[in-house]
C-alpha positions in Angstrom: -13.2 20.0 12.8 -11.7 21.3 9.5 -10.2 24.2 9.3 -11.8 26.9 7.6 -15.5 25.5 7.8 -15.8 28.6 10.5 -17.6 26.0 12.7 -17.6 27.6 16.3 -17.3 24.5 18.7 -17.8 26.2 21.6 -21.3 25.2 23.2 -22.9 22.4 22.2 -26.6 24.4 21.3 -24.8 26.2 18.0 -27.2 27.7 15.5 -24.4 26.1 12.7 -25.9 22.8 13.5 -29.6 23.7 12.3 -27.7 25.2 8.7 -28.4 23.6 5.5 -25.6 22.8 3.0 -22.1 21.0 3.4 -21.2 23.4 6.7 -24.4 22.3 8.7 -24.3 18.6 7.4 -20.9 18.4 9.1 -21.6 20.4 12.1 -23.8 17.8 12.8 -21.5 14.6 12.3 -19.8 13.3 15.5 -16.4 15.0 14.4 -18.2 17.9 14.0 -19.4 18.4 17.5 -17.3 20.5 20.2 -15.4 18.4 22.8 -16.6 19.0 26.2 -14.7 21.2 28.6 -12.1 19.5 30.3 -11.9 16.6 28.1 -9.0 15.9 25.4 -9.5 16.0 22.2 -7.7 12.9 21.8 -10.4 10.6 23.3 -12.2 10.9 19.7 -10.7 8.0 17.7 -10.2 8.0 14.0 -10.1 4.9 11.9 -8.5 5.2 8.6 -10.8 3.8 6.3 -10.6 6.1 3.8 -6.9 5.7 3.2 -7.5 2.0 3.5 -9.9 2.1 0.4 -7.7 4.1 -1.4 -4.9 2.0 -1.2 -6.6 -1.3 -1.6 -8.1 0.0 -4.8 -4.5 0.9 -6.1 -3.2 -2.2 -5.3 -6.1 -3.9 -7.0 -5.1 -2.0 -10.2 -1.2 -1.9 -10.3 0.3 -4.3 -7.6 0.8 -6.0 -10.9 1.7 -3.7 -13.5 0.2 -4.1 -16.6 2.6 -4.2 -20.1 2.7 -1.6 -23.0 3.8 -2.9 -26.2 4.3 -0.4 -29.7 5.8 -2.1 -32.9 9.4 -2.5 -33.0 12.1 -3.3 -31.0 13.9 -0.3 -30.8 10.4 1.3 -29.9 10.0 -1.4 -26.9 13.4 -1.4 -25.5 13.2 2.2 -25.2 9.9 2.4 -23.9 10.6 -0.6 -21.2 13.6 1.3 -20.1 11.8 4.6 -19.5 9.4 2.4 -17.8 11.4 1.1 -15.3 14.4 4.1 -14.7 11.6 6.6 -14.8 10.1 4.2 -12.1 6.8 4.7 -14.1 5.0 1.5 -12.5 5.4 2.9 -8.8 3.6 6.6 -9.9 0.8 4.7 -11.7 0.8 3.3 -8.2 0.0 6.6 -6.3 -1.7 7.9 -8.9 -4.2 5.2 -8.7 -4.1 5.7 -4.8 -4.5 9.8 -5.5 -7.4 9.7 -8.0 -8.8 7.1 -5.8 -9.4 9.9 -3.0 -10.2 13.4 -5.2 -12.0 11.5 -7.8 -9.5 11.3 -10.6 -6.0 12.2 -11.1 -4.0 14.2 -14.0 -0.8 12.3 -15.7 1.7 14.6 -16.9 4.7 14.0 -19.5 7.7 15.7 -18.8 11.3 16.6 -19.2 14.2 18.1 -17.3 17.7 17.4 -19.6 19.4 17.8 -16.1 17.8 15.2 -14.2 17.1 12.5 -16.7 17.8 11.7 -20.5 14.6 10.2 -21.1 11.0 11.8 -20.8 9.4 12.1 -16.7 6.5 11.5 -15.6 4.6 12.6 -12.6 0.9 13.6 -11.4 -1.3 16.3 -10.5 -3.8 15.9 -7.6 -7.8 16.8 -9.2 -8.1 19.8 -7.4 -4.6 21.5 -8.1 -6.2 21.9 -11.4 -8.4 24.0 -13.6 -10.1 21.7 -16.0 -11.7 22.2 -19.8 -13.2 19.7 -21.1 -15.5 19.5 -24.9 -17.5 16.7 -25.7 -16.2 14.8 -22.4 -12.7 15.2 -23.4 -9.8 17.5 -22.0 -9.2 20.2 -24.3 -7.0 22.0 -21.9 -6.2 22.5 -18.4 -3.6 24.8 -16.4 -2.2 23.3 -13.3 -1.5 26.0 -10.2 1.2 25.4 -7.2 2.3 28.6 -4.6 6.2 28.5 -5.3 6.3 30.8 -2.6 4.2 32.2 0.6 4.8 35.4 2.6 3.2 37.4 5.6 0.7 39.2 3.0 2.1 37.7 -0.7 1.2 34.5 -2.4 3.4 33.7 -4.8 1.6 30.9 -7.7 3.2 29.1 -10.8 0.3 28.4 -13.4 1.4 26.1 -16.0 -1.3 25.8 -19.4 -1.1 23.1 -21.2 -3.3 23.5 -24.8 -2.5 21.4 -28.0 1.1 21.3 -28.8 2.2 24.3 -26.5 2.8 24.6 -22.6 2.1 28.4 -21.3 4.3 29.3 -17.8 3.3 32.4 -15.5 3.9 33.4 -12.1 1.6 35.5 -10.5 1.7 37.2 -6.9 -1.3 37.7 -4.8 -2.6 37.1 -1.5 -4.4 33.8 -0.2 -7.8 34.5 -2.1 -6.7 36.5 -4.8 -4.4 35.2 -8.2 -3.2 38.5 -8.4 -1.2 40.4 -11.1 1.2 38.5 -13.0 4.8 39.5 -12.9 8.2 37.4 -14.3 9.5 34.3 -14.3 12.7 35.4 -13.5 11.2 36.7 -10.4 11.4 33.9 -8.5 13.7 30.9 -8.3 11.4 28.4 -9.0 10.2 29.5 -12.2 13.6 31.3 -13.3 14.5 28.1 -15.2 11.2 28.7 -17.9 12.3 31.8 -18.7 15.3 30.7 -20.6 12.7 28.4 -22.4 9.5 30.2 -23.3 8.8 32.4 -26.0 7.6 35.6 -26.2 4.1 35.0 -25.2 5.3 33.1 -22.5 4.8 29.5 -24.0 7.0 26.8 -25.6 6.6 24.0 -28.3 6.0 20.4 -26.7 7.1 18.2 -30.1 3.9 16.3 -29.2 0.8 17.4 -32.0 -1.7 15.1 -31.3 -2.8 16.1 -27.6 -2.3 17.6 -24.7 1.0 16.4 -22.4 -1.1 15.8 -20.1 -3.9 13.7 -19.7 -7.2 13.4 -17.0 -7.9 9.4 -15.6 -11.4 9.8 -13.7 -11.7 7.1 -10.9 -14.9 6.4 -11.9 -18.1 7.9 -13.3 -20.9 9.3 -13.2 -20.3 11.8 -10.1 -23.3 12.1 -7.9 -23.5 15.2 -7.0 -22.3 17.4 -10.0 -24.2 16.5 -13.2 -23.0 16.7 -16.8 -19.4 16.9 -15.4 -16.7 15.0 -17.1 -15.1 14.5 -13.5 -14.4 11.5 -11.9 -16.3 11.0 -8.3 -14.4 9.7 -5.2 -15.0 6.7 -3.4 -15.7 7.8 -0.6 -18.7 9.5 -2.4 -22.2 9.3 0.0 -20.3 6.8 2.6 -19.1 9.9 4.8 -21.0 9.9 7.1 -20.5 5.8 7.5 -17.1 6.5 8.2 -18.2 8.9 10.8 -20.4 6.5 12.8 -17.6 4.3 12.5 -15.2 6.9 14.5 -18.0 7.3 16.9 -18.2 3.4 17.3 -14.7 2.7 18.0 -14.3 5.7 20.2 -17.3 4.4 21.8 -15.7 1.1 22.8 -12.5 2.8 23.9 -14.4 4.9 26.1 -16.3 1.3 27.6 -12.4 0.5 28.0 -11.6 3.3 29.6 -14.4 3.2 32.3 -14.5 -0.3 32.6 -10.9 -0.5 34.6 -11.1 -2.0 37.8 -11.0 0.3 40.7 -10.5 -0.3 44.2 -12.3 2.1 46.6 -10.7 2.0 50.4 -11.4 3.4 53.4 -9.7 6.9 54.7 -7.9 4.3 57.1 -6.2 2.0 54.9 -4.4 5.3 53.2 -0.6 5.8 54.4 0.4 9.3 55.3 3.1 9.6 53.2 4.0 13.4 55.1 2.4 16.7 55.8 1.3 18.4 52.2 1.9 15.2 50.1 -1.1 13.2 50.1 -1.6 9.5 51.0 -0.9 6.2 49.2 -2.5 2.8 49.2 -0.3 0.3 49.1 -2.2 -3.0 47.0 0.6 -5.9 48.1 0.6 -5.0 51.9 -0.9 -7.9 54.1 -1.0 -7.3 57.6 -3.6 -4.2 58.6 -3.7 -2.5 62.7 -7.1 -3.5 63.9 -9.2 -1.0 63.6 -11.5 0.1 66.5 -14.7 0.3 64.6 -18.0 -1.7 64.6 -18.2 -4.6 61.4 -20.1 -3.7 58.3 -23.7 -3.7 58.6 -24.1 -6.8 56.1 -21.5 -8.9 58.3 -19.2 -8.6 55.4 -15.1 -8.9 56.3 -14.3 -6.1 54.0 -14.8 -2.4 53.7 -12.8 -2.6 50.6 -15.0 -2.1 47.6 -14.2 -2.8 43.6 -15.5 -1.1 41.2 -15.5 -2.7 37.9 -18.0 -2.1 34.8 -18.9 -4.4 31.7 -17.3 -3.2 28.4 -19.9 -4.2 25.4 -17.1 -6.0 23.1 -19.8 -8.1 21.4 -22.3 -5.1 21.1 -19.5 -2.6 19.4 -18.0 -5.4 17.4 -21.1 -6.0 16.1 -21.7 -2.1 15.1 -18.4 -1.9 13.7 -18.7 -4.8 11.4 -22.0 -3.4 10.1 -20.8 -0.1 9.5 -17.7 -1.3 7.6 -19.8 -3.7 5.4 -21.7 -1.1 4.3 -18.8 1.5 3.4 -16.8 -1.0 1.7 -20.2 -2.1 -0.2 -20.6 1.5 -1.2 -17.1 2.4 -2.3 -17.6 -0.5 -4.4 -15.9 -3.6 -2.6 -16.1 -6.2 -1.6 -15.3 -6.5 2.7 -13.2 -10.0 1.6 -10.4 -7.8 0.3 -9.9 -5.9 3.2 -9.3 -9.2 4.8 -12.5 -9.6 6.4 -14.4 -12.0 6.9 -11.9 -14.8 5.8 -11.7 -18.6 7.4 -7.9 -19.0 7.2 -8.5 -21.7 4.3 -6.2 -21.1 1.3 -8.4 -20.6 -1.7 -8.0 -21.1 -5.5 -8.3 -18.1 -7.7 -11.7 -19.4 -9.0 -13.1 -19.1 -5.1 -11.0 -15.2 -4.6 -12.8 -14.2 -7.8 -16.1 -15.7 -6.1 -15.9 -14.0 -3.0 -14.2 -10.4 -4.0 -16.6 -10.0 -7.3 -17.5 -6.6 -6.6 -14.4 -5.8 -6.0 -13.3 -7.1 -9.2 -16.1 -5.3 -10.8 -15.2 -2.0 -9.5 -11.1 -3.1 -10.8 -12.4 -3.7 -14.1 -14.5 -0.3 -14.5 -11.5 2.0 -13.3 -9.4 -0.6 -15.5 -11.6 0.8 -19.0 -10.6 4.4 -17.8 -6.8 3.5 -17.3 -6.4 1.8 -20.7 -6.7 4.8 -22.9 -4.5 6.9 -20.3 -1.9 4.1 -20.2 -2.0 3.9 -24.5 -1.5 7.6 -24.8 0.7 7.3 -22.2 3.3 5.1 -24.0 3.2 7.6 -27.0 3.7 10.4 -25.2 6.7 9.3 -23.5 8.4 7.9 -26.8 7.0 11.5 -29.2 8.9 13.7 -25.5 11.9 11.4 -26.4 11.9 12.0 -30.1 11.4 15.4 -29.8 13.4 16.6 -26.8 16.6 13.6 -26.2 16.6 12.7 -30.5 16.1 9.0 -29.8 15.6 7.3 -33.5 12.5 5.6 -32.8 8.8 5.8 -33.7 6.0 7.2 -31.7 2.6 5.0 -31.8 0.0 4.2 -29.3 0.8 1.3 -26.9 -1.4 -1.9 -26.5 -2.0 -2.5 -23.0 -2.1 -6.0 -21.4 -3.9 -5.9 -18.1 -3.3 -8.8 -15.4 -6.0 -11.0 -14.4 -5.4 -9.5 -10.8 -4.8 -12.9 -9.3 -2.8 -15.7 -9.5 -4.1 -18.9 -10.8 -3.9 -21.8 -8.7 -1.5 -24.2 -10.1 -3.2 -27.5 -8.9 -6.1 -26.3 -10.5 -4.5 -25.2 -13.7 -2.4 -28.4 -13.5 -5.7 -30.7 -13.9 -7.0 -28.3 -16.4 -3.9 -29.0 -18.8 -4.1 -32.4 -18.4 -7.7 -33.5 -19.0 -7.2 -31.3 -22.5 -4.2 -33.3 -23.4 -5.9 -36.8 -22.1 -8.8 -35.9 -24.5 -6.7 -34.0 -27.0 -8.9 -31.1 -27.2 -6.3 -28.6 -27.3 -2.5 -28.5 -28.9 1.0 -28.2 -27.6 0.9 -24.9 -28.3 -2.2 -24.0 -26.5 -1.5 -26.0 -23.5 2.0 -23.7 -23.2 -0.2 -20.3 -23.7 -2.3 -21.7 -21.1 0.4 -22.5 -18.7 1.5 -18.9 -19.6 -0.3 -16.3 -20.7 2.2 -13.3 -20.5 5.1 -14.8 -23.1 5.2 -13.3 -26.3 5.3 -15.4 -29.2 8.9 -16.0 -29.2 8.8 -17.8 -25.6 6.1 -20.1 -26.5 7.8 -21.3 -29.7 10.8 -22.0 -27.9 9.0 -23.6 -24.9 6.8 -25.7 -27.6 10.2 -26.7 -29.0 11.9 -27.6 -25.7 8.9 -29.7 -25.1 8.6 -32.0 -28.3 12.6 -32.3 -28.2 12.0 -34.0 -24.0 8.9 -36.0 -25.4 10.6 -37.5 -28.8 8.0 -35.9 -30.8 8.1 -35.8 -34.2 6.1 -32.6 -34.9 6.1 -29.3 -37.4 7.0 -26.0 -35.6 3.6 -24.2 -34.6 2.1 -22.8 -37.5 1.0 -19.2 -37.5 -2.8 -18.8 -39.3 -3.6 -16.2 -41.5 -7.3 -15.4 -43.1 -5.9 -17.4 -46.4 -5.1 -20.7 -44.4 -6.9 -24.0 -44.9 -6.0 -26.9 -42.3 -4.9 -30.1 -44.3 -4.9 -33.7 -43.3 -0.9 -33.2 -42.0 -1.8 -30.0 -39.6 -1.9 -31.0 -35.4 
């Protein structure tokens, strides 16, 4: 079991397992009983469910990256390429994966001028943090990591991040005590923040209108703490799911196991293979010495017996199917996007959405936390690069564009487009958006353009509306 729980797994009668609380629920699941003596630990299997979850809900969110836009083009070709050097995409990637485990997941801006020229970004596990929140928002937080561990010493960083400052100390203690704080320059770790921080330890972050850091809960309400403003994990309520599921398949691999054919012979059949080393059966040999014996009592020709039990396949399938329906349904998904349950037919994105709507539904309620984080996000990076590298460019919140999460079928979108144009229900213009729904305006003039040039069409360029517009008699 884990570490540290003081569970004492030797016996199976233990007075831990009639305890209330988190300790006794556990000493009561399957990985929390003691392996009998003489038998390896290893005969327990472990599916990996949980990581499974985890990383099918971050591939749900960011296997397709959403876009940030701010006004400007010097603003966006900045941003894009501190999107994509900072390789920004692929940590909302484990982030997502991260949060998806403790419950939520920090995001923290940035900078080291000997690493990168543009603003970093990287994450902070939920419970590597000390959280406070006001009115459901994060009003500050200090983020803790041991630099540094010895035979009695502890050695911690604690980094404070409050509006518009950042506070460094290192503190030495043991393994349940913080301990008294001493310098920076102490330790080689935090030796670099001295040179930076101020007298009282903090420094300026250029960024005024929040924290540099920011808290993404996986999703909400948590279910065991009320009146939090953290995040709950996935596997909330479903743990002890995933340890019936354990027990199942170690179940089956135990039917395995005992299910191999043996072959029991008589003392006779053995060959002497020399004085102190045993005898050997040999399974290909043909011809046998007669023995001098009377014939079994049934009439039988053999005295050779097989041994050979039924493994329930059907019967643990079965279990293990159930079981996994029912975690999957409480995470929040759907068992279709865990590649269950599928008939090998190719589907249209119409049908995926069909089948995998909870999972879609759980995408799109972690998708409402992620598009403030991702907004604040953008700014932060540009205000750290304004403030740290001097880049002349202007610092606003980003508009995020979110994916639809699966690909349209073309067939499908094929005979869409062309019953509109048949029954000229929608424009040139539309049909293009349609056809593609992630060019900027730009792209689908051009593409419009392209288009009426190829068909000889003798039409106006795409007129943009305003609230003053009135459609005349000459308008497509």
């Amino acid at each position: 079991m884990t570490p540290g729980l003081g569970l004492d797994l030797k016996g199976w009668d233990r007075p831990l397992q009639y305890a209330g609380g988190v300790v006794g629920r556990v000493a009561r699941w399957f990985w929390g009983s003691p392996i009998p003596a003489g038998q390896s630990r290893s005969t327990k299997l472990h599916v990996p469910i949980a990581s499974d979850i985890s990383a099918t809900s971050a591939d749900l969110l960011f296997s397709e990256p959403p876009t940030l836009r701010v006004p400007g083009k010097k603003g966006q070709a900045r941003l894009d390429r501190i999107l994509a050097d900072g390789g920004v995409y692929s940590m909302l990637l484990e982030s997502a994966e991260i949060g998806s485990a403790y419950g939520g997941v920090y995001l923290r801006v940035g900078w080291n001028s000997e690493v990168a020229d543009y603003p970093i970004l990287d994450l902070v596990p939920a419970d590597a943090a000390v959280p406070d929140f006001a009115n459901n928002r994060l009003r500050a937080v200090t983020f803790w990591k041991v630099v540094h561990e010895e035979e009695k010493a502890v050695w911690r960083h604690l980094e404070r991040h409050e509006l518009g400052r950042i506070y460094h100390g290192l503190y030495r203690g043991d393994r349940e005590r913080l301990g008294m704080q001493v310098p920076l320059e102490d330790h080689p770790e935090t030796a670099g923040f001295a040179e930076i921080v101020d007298a009282e330890g903090g420094l300026d972050t250029g960024y005024d209108k929040g924290l540099l850091t920011y808290y993404v809960p996986n999703i909400k309400p948590h279910r065991l703490l009320r009146g939090t403003s953290l995040g709950r994990s996935d596997y909330s309520g479903v743990e002890p799911l995933m340890d019936a599921l354990d027990e199942t398949y170690t179940s089956w691999m135990r039917d395995l196991r005992l299910g191999k054919g043996r072959i029991i012979v008589p003392e006779v059949y053995l060959a002497n293979t020399g004085r102190g080393r045993g005898s050997t059966w040999d399974p290909d040999r043909e011809v046998y010495s007669g023995l001098g014996m009377m014939p079994p009592a049934n009439g039988g020709p053999s005295m050779i017996t097989i041994s050979q039990f039924d493994i329930r396949v059907a019967e643990h399938k079965e279990t293990a199917r159930t079981l996994l329906a029912q975690i999957l349904r409480g995470a929040g998904y759907s068992v279709q996007s865990f590649g269950e349950a599928g008939d090998g037919q190719a589907a249209t994105a119409t049908e995926i959405h069909s089948r995998e709507r909870k999972s879609f539904v759980t995408r799109q309620k972690k998708v409402n936390y992620w598009t403030p984080a991702l907004a604040w996000l953008g700014e932060a990076l540009l205000s750290i690069d304004l403030a740290v590298f001097g880049t002349k460019v202007v610092a606003e919140r980003a508009q995020v564009e979110w994916p639809d999460g699966v690909m349209p079928d073309p067939e499908a979108l094929s005979r869409t487009l062309d019953m509109l144009n048949r029954a000229q229900s929608a424009s040139l213009d539309t049909r293009v958006r349609m056809l593609h729904p992630d060019w900027d305006e730009g792209q689908v003039k051009a593409e419009v353009r392209r288009l009426r040039d190829e068909l000889g069409l003798n039409l106006p360029d795409p007129v943009e509306l305003s609230e003053t517009y009135v459609p005349g008699d000459g308008d497509e």
